[in-house]
C-alpha positions in Angstrom: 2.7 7.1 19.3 5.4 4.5 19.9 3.9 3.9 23.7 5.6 1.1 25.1 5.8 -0.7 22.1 9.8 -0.9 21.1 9.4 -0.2 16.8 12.4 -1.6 14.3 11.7 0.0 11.0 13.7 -1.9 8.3 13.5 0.4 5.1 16.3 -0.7 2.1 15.7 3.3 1.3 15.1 2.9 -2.6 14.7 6.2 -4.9 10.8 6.2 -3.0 12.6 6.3 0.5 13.5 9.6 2.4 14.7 9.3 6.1 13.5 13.2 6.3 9.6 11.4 6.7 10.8 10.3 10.1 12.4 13.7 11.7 8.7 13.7 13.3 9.1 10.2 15.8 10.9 11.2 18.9 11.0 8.1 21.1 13.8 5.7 22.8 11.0 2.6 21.9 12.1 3.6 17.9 14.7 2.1 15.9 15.3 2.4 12.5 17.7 0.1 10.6 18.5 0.5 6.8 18.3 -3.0 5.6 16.9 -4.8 2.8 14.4 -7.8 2.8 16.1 -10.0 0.8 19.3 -10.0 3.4 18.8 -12.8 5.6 21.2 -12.0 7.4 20.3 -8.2 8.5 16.5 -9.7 8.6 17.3 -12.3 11.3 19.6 -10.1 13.2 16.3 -7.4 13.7 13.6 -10.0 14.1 15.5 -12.5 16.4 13.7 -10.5 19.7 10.8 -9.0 17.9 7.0 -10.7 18.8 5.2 -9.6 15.9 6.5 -8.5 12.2 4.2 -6.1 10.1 5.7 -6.6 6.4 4.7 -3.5 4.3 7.9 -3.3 1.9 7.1 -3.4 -1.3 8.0 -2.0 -4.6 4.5 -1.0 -5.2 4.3 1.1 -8.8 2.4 -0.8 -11.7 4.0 1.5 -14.5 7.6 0.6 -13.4 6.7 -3.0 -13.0 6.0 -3.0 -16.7 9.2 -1.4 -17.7 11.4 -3.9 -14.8 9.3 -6.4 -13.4 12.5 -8.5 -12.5 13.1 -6.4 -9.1 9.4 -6.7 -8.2 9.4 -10.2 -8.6 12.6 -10.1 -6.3 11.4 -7.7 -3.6 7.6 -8.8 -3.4 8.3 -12.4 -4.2 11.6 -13.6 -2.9 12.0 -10.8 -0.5 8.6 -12.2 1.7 10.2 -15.7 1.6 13.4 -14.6 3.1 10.8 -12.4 5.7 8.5 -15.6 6.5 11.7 -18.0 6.6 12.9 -15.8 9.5 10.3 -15.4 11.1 9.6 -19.3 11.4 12.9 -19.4 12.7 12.3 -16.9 15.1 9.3 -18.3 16.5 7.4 -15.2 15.6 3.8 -14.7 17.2 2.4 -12.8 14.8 3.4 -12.2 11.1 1.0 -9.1 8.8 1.9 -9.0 5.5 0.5 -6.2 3.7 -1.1 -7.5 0.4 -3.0 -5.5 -2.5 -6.8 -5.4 -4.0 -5.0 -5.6 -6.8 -4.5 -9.1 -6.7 -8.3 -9.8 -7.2 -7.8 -8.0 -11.0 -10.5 -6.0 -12.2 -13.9 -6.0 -11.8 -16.7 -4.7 -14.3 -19.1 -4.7 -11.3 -19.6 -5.9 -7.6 -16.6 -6.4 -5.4 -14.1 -8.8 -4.1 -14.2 -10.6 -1.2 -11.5 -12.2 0.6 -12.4 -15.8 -0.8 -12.4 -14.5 -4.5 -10.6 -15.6 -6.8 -6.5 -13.8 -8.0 -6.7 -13.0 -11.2 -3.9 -10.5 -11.2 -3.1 -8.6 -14.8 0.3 -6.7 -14.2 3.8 -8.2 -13.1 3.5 -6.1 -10.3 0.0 -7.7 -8.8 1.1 -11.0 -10.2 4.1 -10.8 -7.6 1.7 -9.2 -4.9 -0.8 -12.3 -5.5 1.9 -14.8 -5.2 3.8 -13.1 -1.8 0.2 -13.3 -0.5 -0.3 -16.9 -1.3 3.3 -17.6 -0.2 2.3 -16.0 3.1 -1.2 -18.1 3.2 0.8 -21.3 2.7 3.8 -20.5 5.7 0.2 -20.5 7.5 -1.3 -24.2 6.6 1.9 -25.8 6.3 4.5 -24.4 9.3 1.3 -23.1 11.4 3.3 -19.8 11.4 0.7 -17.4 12.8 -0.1 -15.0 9.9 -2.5 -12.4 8.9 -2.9 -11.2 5.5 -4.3 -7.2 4.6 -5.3 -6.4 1.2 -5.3 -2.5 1.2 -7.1 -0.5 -1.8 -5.7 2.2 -3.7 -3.3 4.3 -0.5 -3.1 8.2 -0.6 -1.9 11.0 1.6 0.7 13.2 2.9 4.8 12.1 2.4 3.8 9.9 -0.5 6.2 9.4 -2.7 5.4 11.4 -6.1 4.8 8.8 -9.3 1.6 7.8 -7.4 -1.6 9.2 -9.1 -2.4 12.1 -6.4 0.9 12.7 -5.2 1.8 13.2 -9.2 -1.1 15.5 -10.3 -0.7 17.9 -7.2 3.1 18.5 -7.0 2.8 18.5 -11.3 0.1 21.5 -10.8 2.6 23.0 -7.8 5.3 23.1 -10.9 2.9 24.3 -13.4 3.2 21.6 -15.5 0.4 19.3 -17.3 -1.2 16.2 -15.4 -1.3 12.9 -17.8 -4.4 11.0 -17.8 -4.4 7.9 -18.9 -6.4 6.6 -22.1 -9.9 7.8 -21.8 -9.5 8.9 -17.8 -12.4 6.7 -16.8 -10.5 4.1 -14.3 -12.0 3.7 -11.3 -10.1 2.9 -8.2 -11.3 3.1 -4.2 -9.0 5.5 -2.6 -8.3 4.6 1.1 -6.6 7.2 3.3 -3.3 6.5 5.2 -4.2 7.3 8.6 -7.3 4.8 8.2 -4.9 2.4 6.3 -2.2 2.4 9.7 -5.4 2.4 12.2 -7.0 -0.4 10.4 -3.4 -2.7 10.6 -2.9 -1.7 14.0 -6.4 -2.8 14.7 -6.3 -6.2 12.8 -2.8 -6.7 14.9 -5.1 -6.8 18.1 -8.5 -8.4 16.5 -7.3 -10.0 13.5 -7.4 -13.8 13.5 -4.5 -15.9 12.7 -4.8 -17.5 8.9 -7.2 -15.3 7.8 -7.3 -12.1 5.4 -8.9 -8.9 5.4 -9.8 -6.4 2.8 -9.6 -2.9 3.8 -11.6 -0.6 1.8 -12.2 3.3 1.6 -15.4 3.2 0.5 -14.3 6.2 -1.7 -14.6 5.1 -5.4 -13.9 7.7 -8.1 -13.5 7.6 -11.6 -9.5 9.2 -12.6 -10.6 12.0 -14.5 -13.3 13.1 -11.7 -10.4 12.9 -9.5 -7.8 15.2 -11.6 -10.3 17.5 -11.8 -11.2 17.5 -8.1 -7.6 18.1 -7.7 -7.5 20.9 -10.5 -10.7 22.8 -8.6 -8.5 22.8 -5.3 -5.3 24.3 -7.0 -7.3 26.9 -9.0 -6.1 25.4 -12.3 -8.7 24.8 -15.4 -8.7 22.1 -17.6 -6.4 23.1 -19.8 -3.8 21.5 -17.7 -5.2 17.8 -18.4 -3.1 16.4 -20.8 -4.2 12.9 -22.6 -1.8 10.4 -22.9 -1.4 6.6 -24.6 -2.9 4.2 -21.9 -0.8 2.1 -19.9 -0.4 -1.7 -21.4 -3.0 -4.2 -19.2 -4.7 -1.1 -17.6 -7.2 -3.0 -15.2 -10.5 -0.8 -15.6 -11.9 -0.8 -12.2 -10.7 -2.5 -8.3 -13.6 -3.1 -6.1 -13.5 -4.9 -2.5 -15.9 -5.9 -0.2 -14.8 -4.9 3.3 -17.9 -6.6 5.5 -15.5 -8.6 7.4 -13.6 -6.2 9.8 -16.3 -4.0 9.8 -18.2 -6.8 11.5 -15.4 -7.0 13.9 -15.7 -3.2 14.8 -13.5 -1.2 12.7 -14.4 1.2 9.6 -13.2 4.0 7.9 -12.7 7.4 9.9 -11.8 9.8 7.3 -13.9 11.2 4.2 -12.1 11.6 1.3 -12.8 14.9 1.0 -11.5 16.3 3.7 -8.4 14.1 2.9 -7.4 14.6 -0.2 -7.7 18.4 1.0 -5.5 17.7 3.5 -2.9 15.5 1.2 -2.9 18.8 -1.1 -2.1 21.0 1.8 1.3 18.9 3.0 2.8 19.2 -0.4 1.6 22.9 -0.7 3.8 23.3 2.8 6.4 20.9 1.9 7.5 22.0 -1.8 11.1 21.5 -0.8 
């Protein structure tokens, strides 16, 4: 619910953008403005009377990063300097920019907190690790009041369709074989949307300026447990799991500790369970 917040959403509406997602908000507090990051000019024109500026936009898929990490680096890289550089000159009050636990790199064992050190393996969390630092430095140098959120591995309903979940279920919907990766025993936390937008919202109240917060799901699962999770639901057998040359640089294993906001109040609402349940069910309703 909008309330009586007034919402711009700026969305450049790449190949992963479909304006259909919003039919649902019905409010005269909602904007939306097609836009891209990188334009100065269309960024200073929506931010000039904004207060706060949550900057999700992202290209955000590690296999197309490897095939075209040029736009990456300009989207996550340049396209967050041209955000923080109008938002300095707009005198924002509060800037989120939402970062990735990718930019930690993998971990064998144990998990990241928000003083570990980036050791990022792909061009696409190489340019997530560098926006983030970009964002930490507007911060100590221009006092710009920032907060940065490093979100785990994001699922749920609307998502566009190259993502791991989002691909397996709408593969099985079209009867067609799910590719697993190497071996298939990648682990990744999976975090649900709803609890990734409640936990922003709640760090855009609580959260303290200059610091960062990793948001966990608490949900870790090893890919091929997963695809067959997914299989069980759809009533397909195994057959349907399809082995394919690993990705180059595939990190093994994401991991991050996410003490810190919980010891400000807020954790996790949803089990996974029950999500990913509910994930399959939009796309079962939503095949067109």
């Amino acid at each position: 619910m909008v309330g009586n917040h007034k919402i711009v959403n700026l969305d450049a509406l790449t190949y992963a953008g479909n304006l259909e997602n919003l039919q649902g908000i019905k409010s005269k507090n909602y904007k939306f403005v097609k836009g891209d990051v990188r334009n100065s000019l269309v960024v200073c024109k929506e931010m000039k009377d904004s207060s706060t500026v949550v900057h999700f936009a992202a290209e955000s898929h590690v296999d197309r990063s490897i095939t075209k990490p040029e736009t990456f680096i300009d989207t996550n890289i340049y396209g967050t300097y041209v955000m923080l550089e109008e938002a300095r000159k707009s005198n924002i009050k509060k800037f989120i920019y939402i970062s990735t636990d990718e930019v930690y790199g993998p971990l064998k064992a144990g998990f990241a907190d928000e003083d570990s050190a980036f050791r990022p393996t792909s061009p696409y969390s190489a340019s997530k690790a560098s926006a983030d630092l970009l964002v930490q430095s507007y911060y100590k140098t221009y006092g710009l009041p920032t907060i940065v959120i490093r979100l785990s591995n994001c699922f749920g309903p609307y998502q566009y369709p190259e993502k791991l979940i989002p691909l397996f279920v709408t593969n099985l919907l079209e009867d067609r074989k799910i590719p697993i990766y190497g071996s298939g025993l990648q682990k990744r936390d999976w975090l649900y949307v709803k609890d990734a937008c409640e936990a922003t919202a709640f760090l855009c109240l609580n959260g303290k300026l200059g610091e960062a917060y990793n948001i966990s799901g608490g949900n870790e699962r090893v890919n091929l447990a997963l695809s067959k999770l997914i299989l069980q639901y759809l009533n397909k057998d195994e057959s349907y799991i399809e082995y394919v040359k690993d990705r180059p640089g595939h990190d093994f294993r994401y991991a991050m500790d996410d003490t810190k906001i919980k010891r400000l109040g807020w954790e996790p609402k949803h089990d996974f369970d029950s999500a990913l349940k509910e994930t399959i069910e939009w796309y079962l309703q939503n095949k067109k």
